[in-house]
N, C-alpha and C positions, 0 to 999 in steps of 0.2 A: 692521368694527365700530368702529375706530379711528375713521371718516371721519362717520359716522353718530351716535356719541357727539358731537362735533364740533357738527354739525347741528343736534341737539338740544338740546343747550345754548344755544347762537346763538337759538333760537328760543323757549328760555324766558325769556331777558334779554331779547327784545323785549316780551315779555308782563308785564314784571314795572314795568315806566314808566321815565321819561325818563333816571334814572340808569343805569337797564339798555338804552338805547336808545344811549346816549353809548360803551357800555362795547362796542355789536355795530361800531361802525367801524370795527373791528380786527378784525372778525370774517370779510371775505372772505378777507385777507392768511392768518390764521390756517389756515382751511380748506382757503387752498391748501398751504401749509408743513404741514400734517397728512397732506394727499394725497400731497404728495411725499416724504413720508418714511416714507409705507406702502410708496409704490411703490420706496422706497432700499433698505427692509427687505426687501420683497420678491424683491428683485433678488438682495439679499445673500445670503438664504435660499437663491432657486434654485439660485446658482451657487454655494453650498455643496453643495446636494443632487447637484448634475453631478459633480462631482468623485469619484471611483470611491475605496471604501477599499482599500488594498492585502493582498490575502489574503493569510496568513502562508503560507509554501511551506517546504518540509525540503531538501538537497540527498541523491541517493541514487547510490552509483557501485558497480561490482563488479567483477568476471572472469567470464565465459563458457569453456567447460571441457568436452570431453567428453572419458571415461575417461584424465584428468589430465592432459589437453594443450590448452593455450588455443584457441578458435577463434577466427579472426579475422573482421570484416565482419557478424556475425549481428545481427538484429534484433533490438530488444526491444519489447515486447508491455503498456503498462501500461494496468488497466482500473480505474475508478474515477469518479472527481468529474468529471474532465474527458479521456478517452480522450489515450494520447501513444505514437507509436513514436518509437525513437530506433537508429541505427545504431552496434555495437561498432566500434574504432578496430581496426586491424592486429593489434594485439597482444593482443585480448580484450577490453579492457576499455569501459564506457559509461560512462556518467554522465547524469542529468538532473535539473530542477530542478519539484518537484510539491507541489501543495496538501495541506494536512494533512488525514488523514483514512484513509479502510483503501481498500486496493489489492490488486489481482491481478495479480502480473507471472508473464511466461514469454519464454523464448527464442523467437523466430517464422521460421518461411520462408514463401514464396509463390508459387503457383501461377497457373495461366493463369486459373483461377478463385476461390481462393479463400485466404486464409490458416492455417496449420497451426502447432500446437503443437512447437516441438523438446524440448521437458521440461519435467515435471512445472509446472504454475504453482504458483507460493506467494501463500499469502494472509499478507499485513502490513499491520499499523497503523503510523501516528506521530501522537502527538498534541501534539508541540512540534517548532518552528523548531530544525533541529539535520543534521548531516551523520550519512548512514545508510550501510551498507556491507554489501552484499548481492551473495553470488554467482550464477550460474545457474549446473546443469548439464546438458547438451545429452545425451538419452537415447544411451548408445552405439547403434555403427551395429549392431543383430541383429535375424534374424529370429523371426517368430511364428507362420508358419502354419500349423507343424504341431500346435500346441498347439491342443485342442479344450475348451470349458468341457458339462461333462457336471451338468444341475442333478437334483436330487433326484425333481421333478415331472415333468420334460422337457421343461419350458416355457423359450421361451429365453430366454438369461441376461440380468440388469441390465445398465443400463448403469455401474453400480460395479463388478461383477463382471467385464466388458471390460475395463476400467481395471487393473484388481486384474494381469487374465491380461495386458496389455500390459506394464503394469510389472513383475510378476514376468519378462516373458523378458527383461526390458532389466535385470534384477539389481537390481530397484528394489521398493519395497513402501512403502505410507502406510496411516495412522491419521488418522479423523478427531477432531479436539480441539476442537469449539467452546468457546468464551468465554459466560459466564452469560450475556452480553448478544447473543447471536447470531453473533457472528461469528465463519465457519469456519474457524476454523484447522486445522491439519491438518501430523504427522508428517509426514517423507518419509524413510527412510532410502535409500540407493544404494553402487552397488559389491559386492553382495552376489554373493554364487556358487554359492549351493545350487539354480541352475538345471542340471541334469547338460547337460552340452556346449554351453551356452551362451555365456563366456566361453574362448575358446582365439586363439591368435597375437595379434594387432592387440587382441583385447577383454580379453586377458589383467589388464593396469594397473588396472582398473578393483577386482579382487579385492584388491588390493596399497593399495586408498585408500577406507575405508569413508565416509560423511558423512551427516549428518541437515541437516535442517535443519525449523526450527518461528519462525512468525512472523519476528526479526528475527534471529533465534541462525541459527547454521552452526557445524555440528562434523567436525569431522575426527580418527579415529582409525585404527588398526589392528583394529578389533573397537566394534559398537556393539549396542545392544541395547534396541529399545522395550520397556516392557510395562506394556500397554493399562491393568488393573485397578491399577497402584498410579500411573498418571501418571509414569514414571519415566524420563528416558534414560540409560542407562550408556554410559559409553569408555571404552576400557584400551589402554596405549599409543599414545604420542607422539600423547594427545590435543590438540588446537588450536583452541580456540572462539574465535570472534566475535560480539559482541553489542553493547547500547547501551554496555556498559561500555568496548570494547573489544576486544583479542587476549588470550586468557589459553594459557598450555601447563600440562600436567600431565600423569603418567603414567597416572593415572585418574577419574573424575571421573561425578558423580550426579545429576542434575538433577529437580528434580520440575516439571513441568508446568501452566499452571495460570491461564485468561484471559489468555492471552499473556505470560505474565512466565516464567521458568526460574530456579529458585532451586537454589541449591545445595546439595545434602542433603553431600556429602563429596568433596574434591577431595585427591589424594595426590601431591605436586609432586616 
């Protein structure tokens, strides 16, 4: 349009007489010098537009853990925006660095075929550039087969209800929590022991160190306690949370649940 404007002008000054005839001898010169500085603008524009913006990313790091002792070497498992494994170091812990946005992490192993969940995944958001700190815990090592799910109809069971009976024999149990806006968040309490002879020797520790965790929070008490209708998590003693704010301890502590935020209704230090 630039070049074209240009063009036209030039060729209503020839039309207009000799004063406007005198005034186009400057009119090739011009035309060129117009063309060339679409084509400068041009250039500039592309190689503005090449240039990639840099997506904001969060840094996220934790400890891997099964019935309270670090595992070394384990996978991690992240699904979202752009899929990522990353391997635990010796000592438990990962780290990686990921786009903002909501995510599904889990601890992973692998097989000749396929890859397999070691615990629970959690669903987390982050919606600002910020270091996150998130544990995993690796289902202890028990078995389940002799546990049968008996349904009401005799139809066989959901695949929730699978879930439900895996995690109950591994001393585990979750709630789902979505957020108004869809996203499923979701309780997970562990450590529990009201499976009769499911924790004994080796799986013992695990009755000894209860935890939740929900979106970005991880708690750790001596006793915890979901419950579903008021939105509530309780600890009592030598409670220990983790969340955006930080480590807090207290001897017991209330949380109400709620779009992914965890407020505090009463904490007793």
């Amino acid at each position: 349009m630039f070049v074209s404007d240009f063009e036209g002008h030039s060729e209503a000054n020839q039309a207009t007489g000799p004063h406007d005839t005198k005034m186009c001898i400057g009119g090739p010169p011009l035309k060129i010098w117009a063309t060339s500085l679409l084509i400068l603008l041009t250039s500039t524009t592309t190689l503005g537009q090449a240039q990639p913006t840099s997506q904001p990313t969060f840094h996220i790091s934790g400890k891997i853990t099964q019935s309270g002792r670090a595992v070394p070497g384990i996978w991690v498992t992240f699904e979202g925006a752009i899929p990522k494994s990353v391997k635990g170091n010796d000592s438990g812990f990962y780290q990686a660095d990921l786009p903002l946005g909501t995510w599904r992490v889990f601890a992973s192993g692998f097989n000749e075929r396929d890859r397999y969940e070691l615990s629970r995944p959690r669903v987390f958001q982050v919606n600002k550039a910020r270091k996150v700190a998130l544990d995993l815990f690796v289902r202890p090592a028990v078995g389940c087969g002799g546990v049968m799910i008996l349904t009401s109809d005799g139809r066989p069971p959901t695949r929730e209800q699978v879930e439900q009976k895996n995690e109950f024999c591994a001393g585990q149990e979750f709630f789902p929590v979505p957020s108004a806006d869809g996203v499923p968040f979701e309780v997970l309490i562990g450590g529990l022991c009201d499976p009769p002879g499911v924790f004994h020797g080796i799986n013992e520790p695990p009755c000894k160190n209860e935890f939740a965790t929900y979106n970005l929070l991880t708690m750790r008490a001596d006793s915890i306690v979901y419950r579903p209708t008021e939105r509530t998590l309780e600890a009592n003693g030598n409670v220990v949370v983790t969340d955006e704010s930080g480590e807090t301890k207290a001897r017991s502590m209330i949380l109400y649940l709620q779009d992914g935020r965890a407020v505090r209704m009463h904490q007793d230090r």
